[in-house]
Backbone as JSON Lines, residues from 0, in Angstrom:
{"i":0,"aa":"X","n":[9.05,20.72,-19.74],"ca":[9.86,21.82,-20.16],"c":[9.87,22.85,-19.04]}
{"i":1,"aa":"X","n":[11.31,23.28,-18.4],"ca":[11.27,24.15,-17.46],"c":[11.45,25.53,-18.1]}
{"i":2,"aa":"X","n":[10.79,26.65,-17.31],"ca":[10.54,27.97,-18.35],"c":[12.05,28.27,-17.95]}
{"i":3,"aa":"X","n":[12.55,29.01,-18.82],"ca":[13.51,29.78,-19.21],"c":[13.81,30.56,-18.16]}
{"i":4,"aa":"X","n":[15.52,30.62,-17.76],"ca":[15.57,31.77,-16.54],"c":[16.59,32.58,-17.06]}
{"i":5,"aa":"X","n":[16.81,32.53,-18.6],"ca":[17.91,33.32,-18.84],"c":[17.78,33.72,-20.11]}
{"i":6,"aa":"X","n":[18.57,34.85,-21.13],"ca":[18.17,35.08,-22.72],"c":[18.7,33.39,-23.36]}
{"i":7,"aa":"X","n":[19.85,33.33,-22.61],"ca":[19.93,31.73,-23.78],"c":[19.06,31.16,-23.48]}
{"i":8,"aa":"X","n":[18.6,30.47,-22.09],"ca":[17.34,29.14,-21.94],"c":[16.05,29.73,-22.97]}
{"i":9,"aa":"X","n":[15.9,30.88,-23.08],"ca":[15.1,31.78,-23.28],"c":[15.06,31.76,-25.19]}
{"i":10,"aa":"X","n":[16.22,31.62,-25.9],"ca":[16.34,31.59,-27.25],"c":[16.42,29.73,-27.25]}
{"i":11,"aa":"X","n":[16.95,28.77,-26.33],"ca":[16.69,27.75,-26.95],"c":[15.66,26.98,-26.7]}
{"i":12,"aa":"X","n":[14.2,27.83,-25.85],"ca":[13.56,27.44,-25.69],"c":[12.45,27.67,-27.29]}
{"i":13,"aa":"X","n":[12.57,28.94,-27.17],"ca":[12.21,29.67,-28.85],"c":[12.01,28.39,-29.91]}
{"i":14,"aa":"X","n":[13.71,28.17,-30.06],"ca":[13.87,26.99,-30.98],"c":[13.28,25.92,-31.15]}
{"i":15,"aa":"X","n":[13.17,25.29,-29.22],"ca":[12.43,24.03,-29.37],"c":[10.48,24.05,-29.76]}
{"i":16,"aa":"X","n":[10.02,24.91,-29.52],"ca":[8.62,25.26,-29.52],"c":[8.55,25.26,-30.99]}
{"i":17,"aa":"X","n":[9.4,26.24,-32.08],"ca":[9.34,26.47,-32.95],"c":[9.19,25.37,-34.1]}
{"i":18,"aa":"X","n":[9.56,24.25,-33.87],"ca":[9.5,22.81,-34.34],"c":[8.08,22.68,-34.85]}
{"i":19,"aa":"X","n":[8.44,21.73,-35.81],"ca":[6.82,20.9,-36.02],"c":[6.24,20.16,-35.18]}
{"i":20,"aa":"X","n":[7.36,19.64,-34.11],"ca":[6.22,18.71,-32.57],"c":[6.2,19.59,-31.45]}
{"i":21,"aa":"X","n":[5.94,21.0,-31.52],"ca":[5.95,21.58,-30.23],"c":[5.44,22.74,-30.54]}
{"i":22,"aa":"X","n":[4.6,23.19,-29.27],"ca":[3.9,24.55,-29.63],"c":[3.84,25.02,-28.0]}
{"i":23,"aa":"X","n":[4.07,26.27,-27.77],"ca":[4.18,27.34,-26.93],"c":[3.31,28.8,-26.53]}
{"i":24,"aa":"X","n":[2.71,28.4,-25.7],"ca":[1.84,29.54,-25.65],"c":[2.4,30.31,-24.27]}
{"i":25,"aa":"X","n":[2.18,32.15,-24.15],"ca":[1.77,32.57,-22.99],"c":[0.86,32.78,-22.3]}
{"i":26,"aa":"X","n":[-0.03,32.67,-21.15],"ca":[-0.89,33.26,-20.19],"c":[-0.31,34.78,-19.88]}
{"i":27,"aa":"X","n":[-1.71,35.09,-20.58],"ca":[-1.7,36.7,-19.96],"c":[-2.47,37.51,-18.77]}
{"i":28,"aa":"X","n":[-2.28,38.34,-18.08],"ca":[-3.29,38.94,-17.18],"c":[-4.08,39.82,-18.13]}
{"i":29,"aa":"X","n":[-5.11,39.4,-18.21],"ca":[-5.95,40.61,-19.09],"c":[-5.72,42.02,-18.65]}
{"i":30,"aa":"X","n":[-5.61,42.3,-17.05],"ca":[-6.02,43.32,-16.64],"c":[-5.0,44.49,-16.8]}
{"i":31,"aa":"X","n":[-3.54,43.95,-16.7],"ca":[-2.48,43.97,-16.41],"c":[-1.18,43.7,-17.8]}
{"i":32,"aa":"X","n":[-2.11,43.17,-18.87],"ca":[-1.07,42.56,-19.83],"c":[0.59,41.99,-19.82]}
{"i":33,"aa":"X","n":[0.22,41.52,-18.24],"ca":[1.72,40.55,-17.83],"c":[1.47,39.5,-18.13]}
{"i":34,"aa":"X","n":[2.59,38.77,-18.3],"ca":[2.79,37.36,-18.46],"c":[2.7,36.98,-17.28]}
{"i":35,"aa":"X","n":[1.69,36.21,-16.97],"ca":[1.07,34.79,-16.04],"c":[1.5,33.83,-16.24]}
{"i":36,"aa":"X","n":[2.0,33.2,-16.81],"ca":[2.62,32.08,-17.21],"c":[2.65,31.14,-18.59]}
{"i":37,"aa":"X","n":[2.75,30.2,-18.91],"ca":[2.88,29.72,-19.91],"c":[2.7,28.3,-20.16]}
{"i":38,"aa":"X","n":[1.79,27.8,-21.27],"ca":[1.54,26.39,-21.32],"c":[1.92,25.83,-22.95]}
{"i":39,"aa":"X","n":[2.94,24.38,-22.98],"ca":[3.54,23.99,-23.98],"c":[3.24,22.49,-24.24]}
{"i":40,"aa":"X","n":[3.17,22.85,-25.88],"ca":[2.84,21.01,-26.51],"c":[3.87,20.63,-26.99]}
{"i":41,"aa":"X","n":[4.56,19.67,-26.5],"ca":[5.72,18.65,-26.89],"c":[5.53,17.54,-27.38]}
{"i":42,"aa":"X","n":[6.48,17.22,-28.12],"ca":[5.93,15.43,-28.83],"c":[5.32,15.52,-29.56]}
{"i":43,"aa":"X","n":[4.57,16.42,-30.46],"ca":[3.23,16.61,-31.0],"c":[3.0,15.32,-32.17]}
{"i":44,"aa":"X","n":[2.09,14.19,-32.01],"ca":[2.13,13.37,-33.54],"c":[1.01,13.53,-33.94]}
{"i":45,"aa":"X","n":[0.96,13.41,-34.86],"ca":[-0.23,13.67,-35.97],"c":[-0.42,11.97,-36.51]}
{"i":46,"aa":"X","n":[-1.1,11.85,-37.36],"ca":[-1.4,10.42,-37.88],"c":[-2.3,10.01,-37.17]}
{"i":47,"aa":"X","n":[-2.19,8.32,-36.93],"ca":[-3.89,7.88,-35.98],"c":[-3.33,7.83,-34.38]}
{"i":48,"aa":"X","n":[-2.38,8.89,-33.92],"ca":[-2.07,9.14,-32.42],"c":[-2.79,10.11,-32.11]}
{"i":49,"aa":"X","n":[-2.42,11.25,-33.05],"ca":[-2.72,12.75,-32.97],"c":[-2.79,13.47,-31.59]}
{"i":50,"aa":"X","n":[-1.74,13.16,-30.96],"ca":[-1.42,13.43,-29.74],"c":[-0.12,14.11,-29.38]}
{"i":51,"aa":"X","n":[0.2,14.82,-27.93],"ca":[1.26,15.6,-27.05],"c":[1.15,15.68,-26.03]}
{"i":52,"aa":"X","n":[2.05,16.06,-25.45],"ca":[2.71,16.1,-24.31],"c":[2.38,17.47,-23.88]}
{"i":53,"aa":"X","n":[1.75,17.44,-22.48],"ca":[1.29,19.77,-22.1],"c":[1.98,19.81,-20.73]}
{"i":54,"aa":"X","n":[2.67,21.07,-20.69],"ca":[3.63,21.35,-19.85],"c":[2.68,22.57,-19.42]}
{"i":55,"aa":"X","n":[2.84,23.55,-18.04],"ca":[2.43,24.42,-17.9],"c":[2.84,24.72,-16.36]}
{"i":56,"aa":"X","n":[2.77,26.5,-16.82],"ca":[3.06,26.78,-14.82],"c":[2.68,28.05,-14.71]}
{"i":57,"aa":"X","n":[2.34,28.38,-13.91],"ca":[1.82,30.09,-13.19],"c":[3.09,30.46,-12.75]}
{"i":58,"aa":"X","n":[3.33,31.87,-13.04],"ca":[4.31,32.48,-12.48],"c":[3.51,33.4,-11.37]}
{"i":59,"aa":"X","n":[4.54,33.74,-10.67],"ca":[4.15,34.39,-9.16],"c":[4.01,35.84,-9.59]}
{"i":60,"aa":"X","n":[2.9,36.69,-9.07],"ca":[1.83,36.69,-8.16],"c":[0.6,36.02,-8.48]}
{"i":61,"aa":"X","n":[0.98,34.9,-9.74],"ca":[-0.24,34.51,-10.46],"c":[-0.88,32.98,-9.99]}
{"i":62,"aa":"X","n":[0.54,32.48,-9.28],"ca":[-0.18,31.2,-8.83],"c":[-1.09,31.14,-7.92]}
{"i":63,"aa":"X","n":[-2.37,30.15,-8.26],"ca":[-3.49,29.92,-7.26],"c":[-4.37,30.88,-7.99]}
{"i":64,"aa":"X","n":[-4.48,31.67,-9.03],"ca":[-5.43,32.7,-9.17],"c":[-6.39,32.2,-10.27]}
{"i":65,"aa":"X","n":[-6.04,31.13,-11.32],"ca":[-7.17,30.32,-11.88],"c":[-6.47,30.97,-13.5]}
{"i":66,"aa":"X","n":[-5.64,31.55,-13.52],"ca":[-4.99,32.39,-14.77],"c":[-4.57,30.39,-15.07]}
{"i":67,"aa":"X","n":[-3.66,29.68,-14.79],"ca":[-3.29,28.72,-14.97],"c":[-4.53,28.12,-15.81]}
{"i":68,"aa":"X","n":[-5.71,27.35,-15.11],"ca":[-6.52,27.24,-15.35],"c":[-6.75,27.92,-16.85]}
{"i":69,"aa":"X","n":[-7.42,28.35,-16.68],"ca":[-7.53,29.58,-17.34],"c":[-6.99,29.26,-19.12]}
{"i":70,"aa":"X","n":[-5.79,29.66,-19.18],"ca":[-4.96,29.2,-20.25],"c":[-4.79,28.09,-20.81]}
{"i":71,"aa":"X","n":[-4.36,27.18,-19.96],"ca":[-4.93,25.57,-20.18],"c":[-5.82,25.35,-20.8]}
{"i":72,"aa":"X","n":[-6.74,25.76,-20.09],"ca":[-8.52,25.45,-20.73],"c":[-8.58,25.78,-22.32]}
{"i":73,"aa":"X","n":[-7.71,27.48,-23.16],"ca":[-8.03,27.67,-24.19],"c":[-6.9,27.15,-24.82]}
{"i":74,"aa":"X","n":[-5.69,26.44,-24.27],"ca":[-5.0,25.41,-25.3],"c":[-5.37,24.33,-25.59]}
{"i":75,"aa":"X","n":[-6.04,23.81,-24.82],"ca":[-6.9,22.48,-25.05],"c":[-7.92,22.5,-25.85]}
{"i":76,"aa":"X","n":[-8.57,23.46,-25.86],"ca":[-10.06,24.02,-26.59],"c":[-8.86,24.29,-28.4]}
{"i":77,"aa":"X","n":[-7.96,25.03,-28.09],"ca":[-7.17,25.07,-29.83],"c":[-6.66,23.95,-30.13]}
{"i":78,"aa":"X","n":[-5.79,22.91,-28.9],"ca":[-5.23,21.57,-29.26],"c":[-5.94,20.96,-30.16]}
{"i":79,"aa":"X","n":[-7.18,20.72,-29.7],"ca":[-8.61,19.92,-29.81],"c":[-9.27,20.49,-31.18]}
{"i":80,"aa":"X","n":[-9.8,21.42,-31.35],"ca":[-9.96,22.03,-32.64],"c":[-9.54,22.67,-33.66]}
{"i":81,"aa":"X","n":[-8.18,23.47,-33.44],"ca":[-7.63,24.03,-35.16],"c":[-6.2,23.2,-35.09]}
{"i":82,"aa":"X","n":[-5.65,22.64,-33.83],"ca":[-4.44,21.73,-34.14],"c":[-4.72,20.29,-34.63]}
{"i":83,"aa":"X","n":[-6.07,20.06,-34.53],"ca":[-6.81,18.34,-34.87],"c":[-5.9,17.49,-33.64]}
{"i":84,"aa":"X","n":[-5.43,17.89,-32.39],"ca":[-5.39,16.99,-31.96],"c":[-6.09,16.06,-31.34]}
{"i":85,"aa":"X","n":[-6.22,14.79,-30.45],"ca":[-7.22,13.98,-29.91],"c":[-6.76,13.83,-28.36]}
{"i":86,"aa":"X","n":[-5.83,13.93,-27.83],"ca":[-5.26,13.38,-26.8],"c":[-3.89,14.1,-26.48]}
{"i":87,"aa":"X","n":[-4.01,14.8,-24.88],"ca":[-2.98,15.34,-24.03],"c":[-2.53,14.4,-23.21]}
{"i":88,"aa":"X","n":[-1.58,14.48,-22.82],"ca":[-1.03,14.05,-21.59],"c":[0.04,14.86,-20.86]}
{"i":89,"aa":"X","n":[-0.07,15.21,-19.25],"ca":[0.59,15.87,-18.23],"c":[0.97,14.98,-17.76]}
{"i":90,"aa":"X","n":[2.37,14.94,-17.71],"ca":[2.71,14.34,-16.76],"c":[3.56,14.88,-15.32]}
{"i":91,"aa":"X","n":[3.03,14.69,-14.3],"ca":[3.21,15.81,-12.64],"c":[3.53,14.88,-11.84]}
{"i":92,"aa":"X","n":[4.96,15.7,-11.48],"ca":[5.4,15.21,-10.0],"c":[4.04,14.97,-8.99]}
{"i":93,"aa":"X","n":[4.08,13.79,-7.98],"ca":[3.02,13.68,-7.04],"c":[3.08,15.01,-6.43]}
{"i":94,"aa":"X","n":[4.21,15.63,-5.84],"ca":[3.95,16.42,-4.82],"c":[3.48,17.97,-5.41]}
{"i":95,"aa":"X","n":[3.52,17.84,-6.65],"ca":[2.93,19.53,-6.95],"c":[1.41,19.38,-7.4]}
{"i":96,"aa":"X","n":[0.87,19.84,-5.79],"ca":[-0.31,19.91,-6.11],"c":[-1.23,21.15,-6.85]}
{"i":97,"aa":"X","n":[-0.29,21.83,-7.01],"ca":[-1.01,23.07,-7.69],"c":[-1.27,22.89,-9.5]}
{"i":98,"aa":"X","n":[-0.18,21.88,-9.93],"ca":[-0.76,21.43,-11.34],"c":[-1.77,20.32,-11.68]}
{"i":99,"aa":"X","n":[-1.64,19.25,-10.07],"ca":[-2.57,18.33,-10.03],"c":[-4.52,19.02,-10.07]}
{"i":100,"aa":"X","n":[-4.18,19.86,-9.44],"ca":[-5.45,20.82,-9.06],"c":[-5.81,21.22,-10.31]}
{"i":101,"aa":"X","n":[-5.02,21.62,-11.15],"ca":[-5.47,22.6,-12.81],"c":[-6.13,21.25,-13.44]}
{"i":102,"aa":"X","n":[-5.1,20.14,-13.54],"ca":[-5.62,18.41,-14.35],"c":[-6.5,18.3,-13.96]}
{"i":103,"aa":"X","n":[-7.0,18.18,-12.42],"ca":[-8.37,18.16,-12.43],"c":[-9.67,18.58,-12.37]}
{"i":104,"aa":"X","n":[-9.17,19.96,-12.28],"ca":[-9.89,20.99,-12.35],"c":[-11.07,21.01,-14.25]}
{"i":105,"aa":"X","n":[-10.0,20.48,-15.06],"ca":[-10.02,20.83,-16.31],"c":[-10.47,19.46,-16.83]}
{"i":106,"aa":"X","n":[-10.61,18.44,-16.39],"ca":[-11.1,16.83,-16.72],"c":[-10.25,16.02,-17.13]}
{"i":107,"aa":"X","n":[-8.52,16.28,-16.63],"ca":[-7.84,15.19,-16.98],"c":[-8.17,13.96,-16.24]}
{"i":108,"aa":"X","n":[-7.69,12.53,-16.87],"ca":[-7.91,11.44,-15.71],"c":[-6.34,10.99,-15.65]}
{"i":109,"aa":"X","n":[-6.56,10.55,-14.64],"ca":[-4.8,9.95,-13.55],"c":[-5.07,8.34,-14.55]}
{"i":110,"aa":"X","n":[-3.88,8.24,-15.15],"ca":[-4.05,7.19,-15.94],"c":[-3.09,6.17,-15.22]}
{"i":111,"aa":"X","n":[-1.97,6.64,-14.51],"ca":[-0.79,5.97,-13.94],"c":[0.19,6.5,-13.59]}
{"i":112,"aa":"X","n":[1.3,6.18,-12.91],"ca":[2.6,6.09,-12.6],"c":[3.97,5.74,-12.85]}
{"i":113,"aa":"X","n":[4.57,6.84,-13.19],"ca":[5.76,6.9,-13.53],"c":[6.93,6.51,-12.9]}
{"i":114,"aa":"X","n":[7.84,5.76,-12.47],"ca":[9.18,6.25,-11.54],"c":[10.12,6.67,-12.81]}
{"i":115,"aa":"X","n":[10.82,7.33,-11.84],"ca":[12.2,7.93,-12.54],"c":[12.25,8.81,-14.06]}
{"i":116,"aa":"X","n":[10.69,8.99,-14.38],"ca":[10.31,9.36,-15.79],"c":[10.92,10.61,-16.31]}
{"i":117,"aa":"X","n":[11.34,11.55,-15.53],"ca":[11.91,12.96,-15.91],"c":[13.49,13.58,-15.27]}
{"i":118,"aa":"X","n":[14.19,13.69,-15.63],"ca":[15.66,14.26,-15.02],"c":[14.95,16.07,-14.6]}
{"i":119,"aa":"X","n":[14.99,15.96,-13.61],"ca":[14.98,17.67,-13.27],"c":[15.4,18.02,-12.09]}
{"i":120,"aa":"X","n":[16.4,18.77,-11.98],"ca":[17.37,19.36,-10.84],"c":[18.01,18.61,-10.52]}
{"i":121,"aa":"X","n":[18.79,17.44,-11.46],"ca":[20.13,16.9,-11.04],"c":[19.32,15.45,-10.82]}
{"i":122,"aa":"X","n":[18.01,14.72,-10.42],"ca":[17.7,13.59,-9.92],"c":[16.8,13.29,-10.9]}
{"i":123,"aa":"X","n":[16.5,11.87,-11.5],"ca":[14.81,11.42,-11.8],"c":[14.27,11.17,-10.68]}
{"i":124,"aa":"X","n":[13.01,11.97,-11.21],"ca":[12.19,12.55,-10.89],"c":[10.48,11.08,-11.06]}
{"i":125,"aa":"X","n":[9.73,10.78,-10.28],"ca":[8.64,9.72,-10.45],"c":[7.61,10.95,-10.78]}
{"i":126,"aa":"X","n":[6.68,10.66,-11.67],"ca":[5.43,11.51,-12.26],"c":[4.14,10.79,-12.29]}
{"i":127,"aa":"X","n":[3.2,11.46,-12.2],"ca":[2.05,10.86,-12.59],"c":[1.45,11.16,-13.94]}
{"i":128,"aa":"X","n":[1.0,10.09,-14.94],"ca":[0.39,10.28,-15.75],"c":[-0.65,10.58,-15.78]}
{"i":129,"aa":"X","n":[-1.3,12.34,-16.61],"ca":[-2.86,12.73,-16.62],"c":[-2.78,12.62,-17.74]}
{"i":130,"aa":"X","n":[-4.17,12.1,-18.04],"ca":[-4.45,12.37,-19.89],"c":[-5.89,13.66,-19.81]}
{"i":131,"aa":"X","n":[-6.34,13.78,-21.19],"ca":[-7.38,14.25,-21.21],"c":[-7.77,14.29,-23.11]}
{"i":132,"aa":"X","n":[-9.04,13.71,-23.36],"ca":[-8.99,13.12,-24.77],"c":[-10.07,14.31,-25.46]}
{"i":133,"aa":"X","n":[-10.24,14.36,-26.85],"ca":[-11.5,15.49,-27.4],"c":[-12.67,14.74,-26.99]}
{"i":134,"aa":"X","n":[-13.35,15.78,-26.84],"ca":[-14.87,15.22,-26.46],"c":[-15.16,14.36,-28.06]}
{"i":135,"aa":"X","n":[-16.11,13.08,-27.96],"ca":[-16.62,12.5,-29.34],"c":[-17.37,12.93,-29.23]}
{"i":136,"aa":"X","n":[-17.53,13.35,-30.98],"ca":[-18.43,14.02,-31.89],"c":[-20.1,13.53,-31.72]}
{"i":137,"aa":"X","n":[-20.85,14.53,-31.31],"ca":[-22.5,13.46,-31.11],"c":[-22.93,12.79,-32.23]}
């Protein structure tokens, strides 16, 4: 999901989050109470998948500052415990290494390879598949 650059992308993004398979969060600067960016669950299934799809990006002056990080970390920590989910998956262009860095920063594993998996800016686009599952219960 690409963030919104306008009030419409901006209201039909609203819509799509607003769904029963999708959930939308912002990153905030604590210090500053700006929006840092934003991380989203798509696909969401429930049943014996109990799994989605996590989108996410730092907005500028915020990229590289661990705010990404950061946010990630406490959607996964809510995915995982008050949403009951079991299992994320990112899926990232090879060449953006600044989301590859957050996946692994945060304990996703590179499960595989995509070609042509996403339409964005006019071309498909090849991705890599990250997952990252709930810790089992001791």
């Amino acid at each position: 999901m690409v963030a919104p650059g306008s009030p419409e992308e901006y209201d039909s993004y609203l819509r799509r989050i607003r769904r029963r398979d999708s959930a939308g969060y912002l990153i905030c600067d604590r210090a500053s109470g700006e929006i840092a960016g934003y991380v989203n669950i798509s696909g969401i299934v429930l049943g014996a998948l109990r799994g989605g799809f996590l989108g996410y990006a730092a907005f500028r002056p915020y990229s590289g500052t661990g705010h990404a990080s950061a946010g990630v970390a406490l959607v996964i920590d809510h995915a995982f415990t008050t949403v009951g989910l079991h299992r994320l998956e990112a899926n990232i262009q090879p060449g953006n290494e600044p989301s590859r860095r957050v996946a692994r920063k945060l304990g996703f594993r590179l499960e595989g390879f995509s070609p042509d998996y996403l339409f964005i800016d006019g071309a498909w686009r090849d991705h890599e598949r990250w997952a990252i599952t709930a810790p089992t219960p001791a």
